[in-house]
N, C-alpha and C positions, 0 to 999 in steps of 0.2 A: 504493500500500500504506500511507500514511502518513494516509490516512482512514479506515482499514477500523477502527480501533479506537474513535474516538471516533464513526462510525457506527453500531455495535454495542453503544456506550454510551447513544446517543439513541435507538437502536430499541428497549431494555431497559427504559429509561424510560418511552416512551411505551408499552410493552407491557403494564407493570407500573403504570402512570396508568388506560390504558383497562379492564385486568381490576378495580381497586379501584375505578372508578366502577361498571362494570357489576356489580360485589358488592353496592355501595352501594346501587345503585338497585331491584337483583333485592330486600335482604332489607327497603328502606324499602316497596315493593310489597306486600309477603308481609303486614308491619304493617299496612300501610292497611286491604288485603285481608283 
């Protein structure tokens, strides 16, 4: 139990890294495009 916290912290992150790249990438597309 004394991982579940800081696991739930780095899953947040990488959740919240993978959606702002995939934003990133979706709206520099739309520009090119």
């Amino acid at each position: 139990m004394e991982y579940f916290i800081p696991l739930m912290l780095v899953g947040a992150v990488v959740a919240a890294a993978l959606f702002g790249i995939t934003n990133w990438l979706r709206n520099r597309n739309l520009k090119v495009s």
